[in-house]
Residue, then its C-alpha position, 0 to 999 in steps of 0.5 A: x871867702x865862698x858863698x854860703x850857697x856853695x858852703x851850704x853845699x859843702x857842709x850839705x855833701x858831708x851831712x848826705x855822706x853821714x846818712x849814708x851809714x844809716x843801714x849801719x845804725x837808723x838814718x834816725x839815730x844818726x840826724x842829731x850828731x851828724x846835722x849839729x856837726x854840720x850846723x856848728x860848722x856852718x855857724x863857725x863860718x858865718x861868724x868869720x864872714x862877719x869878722x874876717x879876723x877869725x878866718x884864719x882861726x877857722x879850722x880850729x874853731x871848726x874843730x872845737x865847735x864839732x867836738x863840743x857837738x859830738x860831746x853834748x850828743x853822743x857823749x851826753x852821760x860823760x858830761x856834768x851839767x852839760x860840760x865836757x868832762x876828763x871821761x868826755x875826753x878818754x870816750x873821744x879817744x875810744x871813738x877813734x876805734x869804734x868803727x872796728x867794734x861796729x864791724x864786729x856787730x850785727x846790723x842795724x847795730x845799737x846806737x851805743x857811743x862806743x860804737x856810733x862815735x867815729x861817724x860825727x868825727x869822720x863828717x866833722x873831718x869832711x866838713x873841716x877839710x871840705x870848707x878850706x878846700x872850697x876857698x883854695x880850689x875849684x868848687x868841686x874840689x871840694x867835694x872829695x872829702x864828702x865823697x871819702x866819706x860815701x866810700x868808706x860807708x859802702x864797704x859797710x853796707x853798701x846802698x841799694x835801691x831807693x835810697x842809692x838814687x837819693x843819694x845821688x840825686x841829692x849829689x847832683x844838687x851839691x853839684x848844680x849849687x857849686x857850678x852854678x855862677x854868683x850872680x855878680x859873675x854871671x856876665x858875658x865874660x863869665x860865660x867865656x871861660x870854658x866851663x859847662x853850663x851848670x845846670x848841664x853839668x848838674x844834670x850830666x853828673x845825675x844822669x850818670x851816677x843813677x844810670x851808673x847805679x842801675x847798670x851796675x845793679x842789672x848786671x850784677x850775673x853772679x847774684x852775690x851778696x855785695x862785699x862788706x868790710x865786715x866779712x874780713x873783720x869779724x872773721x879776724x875777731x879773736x874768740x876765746x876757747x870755751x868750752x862744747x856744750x856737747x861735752x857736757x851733754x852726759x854730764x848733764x844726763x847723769x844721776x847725780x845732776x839730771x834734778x839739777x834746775x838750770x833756767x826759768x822761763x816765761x813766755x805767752x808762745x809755745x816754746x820747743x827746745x832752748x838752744x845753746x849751740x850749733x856745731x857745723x863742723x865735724x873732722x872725725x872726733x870733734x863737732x865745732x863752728x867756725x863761723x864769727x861770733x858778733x855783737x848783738x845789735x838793736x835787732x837781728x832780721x832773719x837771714x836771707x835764707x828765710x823767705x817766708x813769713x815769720x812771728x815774732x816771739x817773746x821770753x824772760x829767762x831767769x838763770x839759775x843753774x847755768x853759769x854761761x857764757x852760753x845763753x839758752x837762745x832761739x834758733x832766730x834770734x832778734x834782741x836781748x835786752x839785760x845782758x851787757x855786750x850779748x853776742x851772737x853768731x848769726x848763722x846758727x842763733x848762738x848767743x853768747x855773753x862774757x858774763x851771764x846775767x840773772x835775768x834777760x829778755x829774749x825776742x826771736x822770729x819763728x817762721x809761719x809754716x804748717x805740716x803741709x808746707x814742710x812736706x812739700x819743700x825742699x832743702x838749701x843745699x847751699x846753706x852754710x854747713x850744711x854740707x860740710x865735711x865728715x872726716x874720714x868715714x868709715x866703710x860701712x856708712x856708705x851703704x849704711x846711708x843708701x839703706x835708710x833712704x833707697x837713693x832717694x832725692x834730697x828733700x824734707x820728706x826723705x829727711x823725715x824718712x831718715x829720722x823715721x829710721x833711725x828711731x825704728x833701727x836704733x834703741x834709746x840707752x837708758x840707766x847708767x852709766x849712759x854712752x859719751x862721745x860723738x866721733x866716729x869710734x862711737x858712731x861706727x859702735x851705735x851706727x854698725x854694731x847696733x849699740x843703744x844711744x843718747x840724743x847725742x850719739x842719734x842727732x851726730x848719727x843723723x848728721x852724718x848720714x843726712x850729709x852723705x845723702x846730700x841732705x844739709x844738715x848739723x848738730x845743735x846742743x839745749x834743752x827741750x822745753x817743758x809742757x806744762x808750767x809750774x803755778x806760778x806760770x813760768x816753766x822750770x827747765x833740769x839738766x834732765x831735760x839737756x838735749x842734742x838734735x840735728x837740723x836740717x836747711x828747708x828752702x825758704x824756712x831755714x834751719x828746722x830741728x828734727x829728733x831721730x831720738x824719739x824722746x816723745x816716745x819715751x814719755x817726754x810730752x810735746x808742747x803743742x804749737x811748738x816746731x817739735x809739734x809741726x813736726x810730728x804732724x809732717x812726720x805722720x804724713x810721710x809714707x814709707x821711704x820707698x812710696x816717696x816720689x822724687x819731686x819733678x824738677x821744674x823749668x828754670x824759672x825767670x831770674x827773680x832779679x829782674x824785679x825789685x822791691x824797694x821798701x815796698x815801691x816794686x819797680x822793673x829793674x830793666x824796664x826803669x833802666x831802658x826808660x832812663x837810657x832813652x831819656x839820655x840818648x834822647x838828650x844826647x842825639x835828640x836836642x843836636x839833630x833838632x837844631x839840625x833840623x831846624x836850621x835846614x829849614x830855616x836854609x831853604x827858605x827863600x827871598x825876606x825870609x831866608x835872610x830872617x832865617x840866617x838872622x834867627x840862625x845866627x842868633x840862636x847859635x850866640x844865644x846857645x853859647x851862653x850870649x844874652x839875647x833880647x827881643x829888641x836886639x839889632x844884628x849889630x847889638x848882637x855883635x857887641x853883646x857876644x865881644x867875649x865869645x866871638x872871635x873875629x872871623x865869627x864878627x866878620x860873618x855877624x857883619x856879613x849878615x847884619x848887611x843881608x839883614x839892612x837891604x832885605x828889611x830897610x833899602x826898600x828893593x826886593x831880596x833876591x837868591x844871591x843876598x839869601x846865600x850871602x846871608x847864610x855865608x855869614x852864617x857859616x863864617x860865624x860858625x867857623x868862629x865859633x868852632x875855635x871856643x873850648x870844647x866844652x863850650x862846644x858840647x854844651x852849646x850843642x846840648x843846650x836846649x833852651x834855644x829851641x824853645 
């Protein structure tokens, strides 16, 4: 049975493997199930080390002992009084699916058992599989199911910076624990059977793994964001057809219903519009979104495309008159909390619910820009469809499109020049019946023949022209938001108040809503601090469309990748990689020329002292190659303490020097050159010698740095 040095590594290497999926759910959510799968183990193997009759019960007991473990910390509420129950036992089998369901949530995802389960059971395996290995084969065999473990959380998320080098470091230390011998073997026969020194090899295996990360960082040219598993699955997640809020837009508009109330809301921030959804794909009829819907997790950061600062905002909403599934969201949402299983599609802030609750609390990031900063930016075009395709667009829009914006460069500013058109060119319909549809049968009628609108066919019109220009932009389906609210403080949202208005991808910001339709001038107030007001304060800066100056392109700046923030500790990513490549090559070719080096000094002594010299030479060379030198041992001492390390061509040159050294330091007469050679011929025999020892003894020795000192 191993020792509980190298069985506190094993269960230590699938503990670190569990943690590696804490990007996934919180490192904090995942300590209690992962370390008391890990401790439950390590008790079940101290009780078989003392009573050896159940060594050959342990797997099982590892086993029962874990699942009892993940019962009584995941499963806690499917347990009476604290003891497994028949649904204990069905939410273990519902695990063994979980980590599908994490895929089709957004991350840092809900601690929630359904979907946190397969992470104890897949350490309690690596632990199981990681203890038998380790009494049937090499130490760091057992490892391997530790490692599986590391894999398969990587093509989730996969780690990066200060984390990444943690976890290796940590690996390194598993390693070091493993190799290093008991100390009943640390004998000179121990030292004999070929393997690397451990500490050596411990610091090999480091220095590789946080080299290998850096490396594989710094050369990352294509500066995509890295593979995750959940790209194949969420895509794969089937989604039922529901039914386009857009189609219900003039429904909704219409006498019979514009009186109709939909939701309440309260909240202490200025709200603007409530989304339902946005539509980035346009085949001619049909405005649609491809993009996979997900479970809401524990909270949604913004996406990678808003790089300025953000505020967190509030509400509580109360439905009234929505029946769903679509919940009146933000445009960057972060939780939900009293609806049950909320998804969201994270690229356009849709959130949707299978069954729609009463009442729910909403809190969504607003990013923090002024007016002066809108009209200074400029777009994404690589913002995901944005750009996307318009069907088969008809003659007139070409030159429809080069009217409005004088061929000017895509930016916010000729995005707002845009909207300023379409609100001069274009009349708002009012009275009934109100125009439908938003193909483009209906645009060409609105766009060519001049036909008054609803925000329908003025935000489908503004898309299209938008993308024709190079302005990304798509179509987003709500409510505009009230001014004032009612008495009692909450504000009470109609059917009159639905609303369709495009959305345009500012660089650094995000999306940012737009309203060609006017509705402000059409006597719907504006709430002041919302987006809608920002806006207005950015629209009135803008000049007429020919007046606009398109912005000087600038140099190529420095590739931001060569810096990185890890978790606010800012390190220079190549400067960090040169330093540690010059600490490894100075281990490398550093410690072998010093001992070169130094034994040519040693070589041109002469008389006594190169005699000494071979001595020191000879038992340096011993005393690298893992022989345990003192500081009263004779030559001949050596001799007998290297038995399992030298061959007898390398004790033949010992006893070549032992002679040197009795006539230099005991006969009395004088050392000339000849019995200096004669030394150092010993030395060289004792070399040959030495060169027919494994290879990796060989580097190890010439590695080994101790015998310099």
């Amino acid at each position: 049975m191993s020792t509980r040095r190298r069985t506190l590594a094993v269960l230590g290497s699938a503990f670190v493997a569990g943690l590696c999926f804490g990007p996934v759910f919180g490192v904090t959510s995942l300590l209690l199930p992962v370390g008391a799968v890990c401790l439950v183990a390590y008790l079940i193997t101290e009780l078989c080390r003392a009573v050896p009759s159940l060594l050959t019960w342990r797997p099982i007991l590892v086993v029962l002992a874990g699942v009892l473990a993940i019962i009584e910390t995941v499963l806690r509420t499917t347990t009476v009084a604290g003891l497994p129950t028949a649904e204990s036992v069905r939410a273990l089998g519902r695990g063994l699916t979980s980590w599908q369901l994490t895929l089709e949530s957004t991350w840092p995802a809900r601690p929630d058992a359904d979907l946190v389960l397969f992470i104890p059971l897949l350490v309690l395996l690596a632990c199981l599989l990681g203890l038998e290995l380790l009494d049937r084969t090499p130490p760091l065999t057992a490892m391997l199911p530790g490692l599986a473990v590391v894999g398969i959380s990587q093509l989730y998320i996969a780690l990066t910076g200060g984390m990444a080098v943690l976890v290796a470091l940590g690996y390194g230390l598993v390693v070091a624990a493993l190799l290093l011998p008991d100390r009943a073997a640390r004998d000179d026969k121990a030292r004999s059977t070929g393997s690397l020194t451990p500490l050596a090899a411990g610091a090999i295996v480091t220095v590789i793994a946080v080299l290998g990360g850096f490396v594989i960082s710094a050369l990352d040219f294509t500066k995509h964001q890295p593979y995750t598993l959940q790209q194949a699955q969420s895509a794969a997640a089937p989604r039922a057809r529901l039914t386009n809020p857009l189609d219900e837009l003039a429904g909704r508009l219409s006498v019979g219903n514009k009186d109709k109330v939909v939701f309440r809301y309260q909240s202490p921030d200025p709200v603007g519009r409530w989304r339902q959804v946005a539509l980035d794909d346009f085949d001619g009829a049909n405005w649609t979104t491809s993009h996979p819907f997900l479970r809401l997790g524990s909270e949604l950061p913004p996406g990678p495309d808003v790089t300025v600062d953000v505020t967190k905002q509030q509400a509580k909403v109360e439905l009234l008159g929505l029946a769903g599934p679509w919940l009146p969201g933000q445009l960057l949402p972060s939780s939900v909390s009293g609806a049950v299983e909320p998804q969201v599609e994270p690229i356009g802030g849709t959130l949707l619910v299978p069954e729609a609750p009463d009442k729910y609390d909403l809190t969504w990031s607003k990013p923090a820009v002024d007016a002066k900063y809108l009209l200074q930016a400029g777009v994404d075009a690589d913002a995901p469809g944005g750009l996307g395709d318009l069907g088969s667009v008809p003659n007139e829009i070409p030159a429809l499109a080069a009217t409005a914006l004088a061929d000017r460069r895509a930016t916010f500013a000729t995005a707002l020049a845009l909207e300023t058109y379409l609100r001069k060119q274009y009349k708002l319909a009012v009275g009934q019946p109100l125009p439908t549809g938003h193909g483009w049968p209906q645009l060409s009628r609105f766009l060519v023949d001049k036909e008054p609108g609803t925000s329908e066919q003025f935000a489908a019109a503004y898309v299209v022209l938008a993308r024709h220009s190079g302005i990304p932009a798509r179509l987003v389906v709500g409510f505009r938001a009230p001014a004032k609210a009612d008495a009692d403080g909450w504000y009470t949202v109609h059917n009159g108040d639905a609303l369709a208005w495009p959305e345009v991808a500012v660089e650094g910001v995000g999306w940012w809503p737009l309203d060609p339709a006017g509705q402000a001038e059409v006597g719907k107030p504006v709430v002041p601090g919302s987006d809608t007001d920002v806006t207005d304060k950015a629209r009135a800066e803008v000049p007429p469309i020919n007046e606009i100056e398109d912005p000087v392109v600038p140099p190529p700046a420095a590739d931001p990748e060569q810096d990185r923030d890890w978790g606010g500790l800012h390190v220079p990513l190549l400067g960090a990689f040169v330093v540690l490549a010059s600490l490894l090559l100075l281990w490398l070719v550093g410690v072998p020329l010093l001992k070169f080096g130094r034994a040519w000094r040693r070589q041109r002594r002469t008389g006594t002292a190169a005699v000494v010299g071979a001595w020191a030479e000879a038992r340096d060379r011993l005393r690298a190659h893992g022989v345990a030198v003192t500081s009263g041992m004779t030559v001949r001492d050596l001799a007998t303490a290297s038995a399992d390390v030298a061959d007898n061509q390398a004790r033949n040159g010992l006893g070549v020097v032992a002679e040197a050294v009795d006539q230099a330091l005991w006969s009395g007469g004088p050392a000339g050159e000849d019995l200096g050679r004669s030394a150092w011929a010993g030395v060289r025999e004792l070399r040959r010698g030495l060169r027919t020892r494994p290879w990796q003894d060989r580097l190890a020795a010439a590695l080994e740095v101790r015998s310099l000192i």
